[in-house]
Each structure stands twice: as C-alpha cells, then as structure tokens.
C-alpha positions in Angstrom: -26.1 -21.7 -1.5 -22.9 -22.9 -2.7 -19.4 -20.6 -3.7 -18.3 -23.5 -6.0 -15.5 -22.8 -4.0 -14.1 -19.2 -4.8 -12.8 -17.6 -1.8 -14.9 -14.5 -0.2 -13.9 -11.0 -1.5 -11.7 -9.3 -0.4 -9.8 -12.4 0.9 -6.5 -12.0 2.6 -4.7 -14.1 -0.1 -5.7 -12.2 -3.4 -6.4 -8.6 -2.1 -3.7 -6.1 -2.1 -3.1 -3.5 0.4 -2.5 -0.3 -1.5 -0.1 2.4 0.2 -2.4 5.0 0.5 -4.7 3.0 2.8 -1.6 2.6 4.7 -0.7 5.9 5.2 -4.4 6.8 6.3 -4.4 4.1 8.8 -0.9 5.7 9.8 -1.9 8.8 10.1 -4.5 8.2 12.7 -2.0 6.1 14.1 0.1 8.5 14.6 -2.4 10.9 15.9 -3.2 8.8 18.5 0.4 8.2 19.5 0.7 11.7 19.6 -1.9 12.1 22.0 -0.2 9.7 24.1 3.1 11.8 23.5 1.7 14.4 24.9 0.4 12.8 28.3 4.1 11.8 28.6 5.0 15.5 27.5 3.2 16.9 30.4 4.3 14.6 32.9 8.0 15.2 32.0 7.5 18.8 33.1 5.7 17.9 36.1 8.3 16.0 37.2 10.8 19.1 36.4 9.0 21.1 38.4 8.9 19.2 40.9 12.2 19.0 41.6 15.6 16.9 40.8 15.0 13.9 42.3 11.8 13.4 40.6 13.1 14.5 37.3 15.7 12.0 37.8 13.4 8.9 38.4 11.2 9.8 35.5 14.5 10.5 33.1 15.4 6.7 34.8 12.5 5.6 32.8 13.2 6.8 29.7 17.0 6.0 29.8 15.9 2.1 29.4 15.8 0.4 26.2 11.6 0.9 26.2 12.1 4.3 26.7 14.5 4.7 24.3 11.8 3.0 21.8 9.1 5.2 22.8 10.8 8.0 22.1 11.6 7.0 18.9 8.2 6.4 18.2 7.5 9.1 19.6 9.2 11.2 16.8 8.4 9.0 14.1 5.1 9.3 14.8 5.8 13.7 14.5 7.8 13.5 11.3 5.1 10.9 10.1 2.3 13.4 11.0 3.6 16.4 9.7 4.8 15.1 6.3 1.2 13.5 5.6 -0.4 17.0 7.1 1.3 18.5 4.5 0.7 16.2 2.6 -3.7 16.9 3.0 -3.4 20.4 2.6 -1.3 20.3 -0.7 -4.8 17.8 -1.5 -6.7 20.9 -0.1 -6.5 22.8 -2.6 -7.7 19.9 -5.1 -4.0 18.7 -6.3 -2.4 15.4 -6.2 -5.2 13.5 -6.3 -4.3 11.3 -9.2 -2.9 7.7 -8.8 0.8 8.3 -9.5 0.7 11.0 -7.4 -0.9 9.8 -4.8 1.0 6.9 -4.4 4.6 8.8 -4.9 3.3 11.2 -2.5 2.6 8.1 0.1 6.1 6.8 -0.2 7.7 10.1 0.1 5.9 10.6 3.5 7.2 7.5 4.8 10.6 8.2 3.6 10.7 11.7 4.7 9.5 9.9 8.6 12.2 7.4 8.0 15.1 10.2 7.2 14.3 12.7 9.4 13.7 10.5 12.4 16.8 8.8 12.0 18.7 12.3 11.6 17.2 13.3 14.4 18.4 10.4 16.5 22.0 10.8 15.1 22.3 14.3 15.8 21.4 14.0 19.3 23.7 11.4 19.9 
C-alpha cells in the first residue's frame, strides 16, 4: 500500500499543539510534582524535629542552586495547580467551555503561575 508520499497524521511538522492540551498535561504534571513536594514536605519536618544539626544538613541541601530550583518548581507547580483547579470548577458548573474561553482561560492560568511565583520569590528575598 503506498501514501503517495503524504506524511502520517498527526505528524510532528503539520500538527499544532493547542494550549489547552498543555495545560491538561500540566496539570497532571504538576500533581505529580506535588506529590513529590510533599515527600520533601514531610522530610523537612522530620529533620526539625530531629534536632538542629539535622535541620541544618537538610536546609544545606536546599540552599544549593538545585534546591533553590526545586523549590521554585515546587511553587510553580502550587500556583499552577490551584489556578487550573479553579479553573475546573468554574467548568463544573458547565461554563467556559467555549473555544475563546477556553483558550483565554489557559493562558491566564499560566500567567497567573508565572506572576505569582515570581512575587512569591521576590518577596521572600
């Protein structure tokens, strides 16, 4: 069986990634990372309650330049998170699904992840 040479569908070159499937693949993303944040979450209080010096080795960690960019991810992947949870429970109750919406609603989730992590990150330093 021959194509007569027309690429496969979807192929890579012609197909166009819309930026709702992006935020849905971000979302889980984020979950997951989130679940990860937490595993680091409970080991930061173990190591608090288990005294100074311990606390200090594990604070050690995170003061290095991949700490510092997991904990940025870290609270990307919260501000990410929330916005788009909000985000499903304004489409709970059966609005914003039209395309225009939709897809203003996606880029405001990302820019409301982008703004508030980088507040956050300025305000704490």
């Amino acid at each position: 069986m021959s194509n007569n040479g027309r690429p496969l569908s979807p192929h890579l070159s012609i197909y166009r990634w819309p930026i709702t499937m992006t935020t849905s693949i971000l979302h889980r993303a984020t979950g997951i990372a989130l679940s990860i944040g937490f595993i680091v979450f409970s080991i930061w209080l173990f190591d608090a309650a288990s005294g100074a010096g311990s606390y200090k080795v594990f604070s050690s960690y995170l003061d290095t330049w991949a700490g510092k960019i997991l904990l940025i991810g870290l609270s990307f992947s919260f501000f990410f998170h929330l916005g788009n949870g909000v985000r499903h429970l304004v489409w709970d109750t059966g609005r914003g699904f039209e395309k225009s919406t939709a897809d203003a609603s996606a880029w405001f989730v990302i820019i409301f992840a982008c703004a508030l992590t980088a507040l956050f990150w300025w305000a704490r330093s």
